[in-house]
Residue, then its C-alpha position, 0 to 999 in steps of 0.5 A: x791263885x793257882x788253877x787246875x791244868x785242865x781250866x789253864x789248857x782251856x784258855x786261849x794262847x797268849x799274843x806277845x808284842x811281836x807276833x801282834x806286830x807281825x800279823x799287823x804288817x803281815x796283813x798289810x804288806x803293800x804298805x809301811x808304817x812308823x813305829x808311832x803308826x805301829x803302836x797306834x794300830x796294835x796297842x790301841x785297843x788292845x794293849x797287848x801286854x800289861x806295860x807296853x807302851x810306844x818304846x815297847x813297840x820300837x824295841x820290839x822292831x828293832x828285834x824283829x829286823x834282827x832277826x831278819x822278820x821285818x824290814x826297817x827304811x829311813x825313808x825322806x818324807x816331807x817332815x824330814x827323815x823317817x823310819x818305816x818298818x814293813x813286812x817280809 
């Protein structure tokens, strides 16, 4: 059901993945996450967009490095080799 423009421009802005994404590594920028870390901390609670889900989140990193936002560093961790993202 359509609404009035008024009632729309009293509504707050919509926060996609990628700015949760990084606001969340924005605020903490002495530490570096996983993807899984990431997905946990910004989807759960609240799921951002309707459908995102963990492959959501890693695309949305994999962006985000290209477009030089974030860094992403295969890290050797005593579980094997890692991926950790990080704020710029």
């Amino acid at each position: 059901m359509p609404i009035p423009k008024d009632q729309f421009d009293q509504g707050k802005p919509s926060e996609t993945l990628e700015h949760q994404i990084l606001v969340f590594l924005g605020k903490n920028r002495e530490l570096a996450y996983t993807a899984m870390e990431i997905y946990e901390a910004v989807l759960h609670p609240p799921v951002v967009e309707r459908g995102a889900d963990y492959n959501s989140v890693r695309m949305t990193l994999e962006a985000l490095i290209g477009k030089w936002a974030v860094f992403g560093r295969v890290v050797k961790t005593s579980s094997g080799e890692e991926t950790y993202f990080a704020a710029k």
